[in-house]
C-alpha positions in Angstrom: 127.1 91.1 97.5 125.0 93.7 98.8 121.7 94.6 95.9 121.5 98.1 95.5 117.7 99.4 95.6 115.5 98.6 92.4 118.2 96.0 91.7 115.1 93.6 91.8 113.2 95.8 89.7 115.7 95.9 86.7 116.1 91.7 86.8 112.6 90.9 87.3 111.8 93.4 84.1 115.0 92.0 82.0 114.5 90.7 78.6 110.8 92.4 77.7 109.4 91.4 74.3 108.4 94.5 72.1 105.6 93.8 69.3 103.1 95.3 67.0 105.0 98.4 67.1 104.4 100.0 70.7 107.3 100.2 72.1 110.4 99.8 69.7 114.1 100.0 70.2 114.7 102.6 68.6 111.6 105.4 70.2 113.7 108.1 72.2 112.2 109.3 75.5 111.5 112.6 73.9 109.7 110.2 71.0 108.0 108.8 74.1 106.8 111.3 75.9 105.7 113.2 72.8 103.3 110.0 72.1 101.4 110.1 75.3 101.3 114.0 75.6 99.8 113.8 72.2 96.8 111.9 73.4 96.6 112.9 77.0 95.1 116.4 77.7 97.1 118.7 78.9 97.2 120.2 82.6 94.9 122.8 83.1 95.1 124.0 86.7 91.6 123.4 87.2 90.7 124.8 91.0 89.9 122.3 93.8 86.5 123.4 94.2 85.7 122.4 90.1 87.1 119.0 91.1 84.4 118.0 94.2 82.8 114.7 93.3 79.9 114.3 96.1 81.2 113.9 99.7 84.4 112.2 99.0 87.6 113.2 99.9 89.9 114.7 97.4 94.0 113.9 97.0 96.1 114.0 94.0 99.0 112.0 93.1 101.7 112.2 90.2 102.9 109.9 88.2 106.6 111.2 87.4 109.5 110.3 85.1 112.6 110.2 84.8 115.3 110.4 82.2 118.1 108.2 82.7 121.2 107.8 80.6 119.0 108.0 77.6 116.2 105.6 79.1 112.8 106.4 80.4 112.0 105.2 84.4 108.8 105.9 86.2 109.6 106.7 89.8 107.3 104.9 92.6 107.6 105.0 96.7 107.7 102.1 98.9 105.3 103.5 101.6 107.0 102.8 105.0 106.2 100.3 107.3 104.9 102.2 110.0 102.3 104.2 108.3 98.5 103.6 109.0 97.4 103.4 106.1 98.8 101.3 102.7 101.8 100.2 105.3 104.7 98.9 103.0 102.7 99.3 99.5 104.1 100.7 96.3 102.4 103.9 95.3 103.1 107.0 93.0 103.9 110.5 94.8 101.0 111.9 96.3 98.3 112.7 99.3 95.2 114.4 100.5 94.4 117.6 99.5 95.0 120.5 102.5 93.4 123.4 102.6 95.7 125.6 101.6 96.1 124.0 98.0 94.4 125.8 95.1 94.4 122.6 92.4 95.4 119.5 92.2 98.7 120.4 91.1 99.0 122.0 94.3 98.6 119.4 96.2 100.7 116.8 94.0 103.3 119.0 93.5 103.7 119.8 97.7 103.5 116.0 98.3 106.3 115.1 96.0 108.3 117.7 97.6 107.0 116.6 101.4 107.8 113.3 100.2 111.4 113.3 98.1 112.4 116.7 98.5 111.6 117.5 94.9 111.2 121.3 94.6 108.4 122.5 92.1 110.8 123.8 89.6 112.3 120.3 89.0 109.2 119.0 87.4 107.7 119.2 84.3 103.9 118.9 84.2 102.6 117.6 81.0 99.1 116.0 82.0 96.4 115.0 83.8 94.5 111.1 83.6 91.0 110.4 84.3 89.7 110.5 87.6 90.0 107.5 90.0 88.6 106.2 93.0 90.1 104.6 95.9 87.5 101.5 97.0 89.8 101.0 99.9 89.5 104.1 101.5 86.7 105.8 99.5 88.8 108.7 98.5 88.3 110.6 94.8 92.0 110.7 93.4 93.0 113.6 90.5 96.4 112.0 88.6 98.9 114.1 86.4 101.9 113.0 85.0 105.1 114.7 83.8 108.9 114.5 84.0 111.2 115.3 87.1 114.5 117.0 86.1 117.8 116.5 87.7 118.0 113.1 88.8 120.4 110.8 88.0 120.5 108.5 90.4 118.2 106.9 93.6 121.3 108.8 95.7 120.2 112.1 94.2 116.8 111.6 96.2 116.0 112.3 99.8 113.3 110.4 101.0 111.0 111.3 104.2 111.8 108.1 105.6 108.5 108.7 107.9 106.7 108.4 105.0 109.0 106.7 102.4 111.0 103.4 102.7 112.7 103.4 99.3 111.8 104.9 95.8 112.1 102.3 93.2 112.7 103.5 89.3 110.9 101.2 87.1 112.1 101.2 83.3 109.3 102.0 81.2 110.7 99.1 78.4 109.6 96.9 80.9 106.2 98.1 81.9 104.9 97.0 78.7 105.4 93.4 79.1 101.5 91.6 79.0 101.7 89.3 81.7 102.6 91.9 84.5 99.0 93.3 84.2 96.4 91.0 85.4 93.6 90.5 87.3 93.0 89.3 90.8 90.3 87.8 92.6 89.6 89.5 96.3 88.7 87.4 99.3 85.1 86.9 98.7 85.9 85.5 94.9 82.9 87.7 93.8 84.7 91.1 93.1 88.3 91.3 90.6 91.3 94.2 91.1 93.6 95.2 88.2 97.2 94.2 89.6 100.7 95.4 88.0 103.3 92.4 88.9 106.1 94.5 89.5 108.3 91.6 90.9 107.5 88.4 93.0 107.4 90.4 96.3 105.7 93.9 95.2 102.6 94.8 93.6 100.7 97.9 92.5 97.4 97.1 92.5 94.0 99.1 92.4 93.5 102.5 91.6 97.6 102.9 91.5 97.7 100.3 89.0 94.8 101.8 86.7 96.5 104.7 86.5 99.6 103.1 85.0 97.4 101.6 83.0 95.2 104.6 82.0 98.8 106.4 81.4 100.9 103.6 79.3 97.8 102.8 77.4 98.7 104.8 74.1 102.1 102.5 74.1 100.4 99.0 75.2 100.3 96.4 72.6 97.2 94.5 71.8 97.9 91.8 74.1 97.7 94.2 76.5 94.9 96.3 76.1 92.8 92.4 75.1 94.0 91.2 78.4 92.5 95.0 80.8 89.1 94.7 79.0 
């Protein structure tokens, strides 16, 4: 039988264990969302040029999601195997600021749409994360979250296959399961990288998977947030 995309995704996050009351059963995705906009600060179109942190590059990326038949999904990109950089990786929406964007928004919102095909008035922006930076390639990364509008299915979405192999939607229930976030050692055994454990065969891992973290946080249970620290 052929396994639709994300198939993976939905076994490998079957069965997750809410506790301590951070995620419960019964929490709509309005409830949801309401939670984390009520501690994250709100988007503020802040201008590029308010942004510049020493001689880094500057990109912006958006973590989006997605309503469901009544369930919360986060939406991540499989990069494409031919790219230079981050070759087959998951990541969130996102790029390198041009120099025709104004804010970060800008620039998140015109890479989603480069991307997916996701027009500007299908997405809700709600907030922006603390700042991040990308060891790998030394670049300063702005992230906002929000909600994308009008998608029901992975058919609904067009992906740039030059840039995008498949878009995976992973249930938020299942994010918050403890022993998906850890840490990993790199080569040299002297330095550690925050990893999400998506399934067996993908990770996000680095600055991607510290701002899942940075944005799930006010759901995490204690296990959790003991486990990041």
């Amino acid at each position: 039988m052929k396994r639709s995309p994300g198939q993976g995704w939905q076994e490998a996050h079957a069965g997750v264990t809410r506790e301590n009351g951070a995620f419960t059963e019964e929490a709509s995705p309005g409830d949801l969302l309401a939670r984390l906009r009520a501690v994250h600060p709100p988007v503020s179109t802040l201008p590029w040029e308010l942004c510049t942190l020493g001689p880094f590059p500057l990109s912006a990326v958006l973590l989006p999601f997605v309503r469901i038949r009544g369930e919360l999904f986060l939406l991540l990109e499989e990069r494409s195997d031919g790219l230079r950089a981050h070759a087959g990786q998951l990541a969130f929406p996102g790029g390198r600021k041009d120099p025709g964007d104004f804010s970060p928004e800008d620039t998140a919102l015109r890479e989603l749409e480069e991307e997916l095909a996701i027009g500007r008035s299908s997405v809700r922006l709600y907030g922006v994360l603390p700042f991040e930076f990308a060891y790998s390639s030394d670049f300063v990364i702005v992230p906002l979250w929000g909600e994308v509008t009008g998608i029901s299915s992975l058919k609904t979405l067009r992906p740039a296959t030059k840039e995008v192999k498949t878009v995976h939607f992973l249930p938020l229930s299942s994010c918050l399961r403890p022993t998906r976030f850890v840490w990993r050692s790199g080569r040299s055994g002297r330095h550690f990288y925050p990893v999400y454990a998506a399934t067996e065969e993908k990770e996000l891992w680095g600055a991607s998977a510290r701002m899942l973290y940075s944005l799930l946080r006010p759901l995490c249970t204690g296990e959790i947030l003991s486990s990041w620290h």
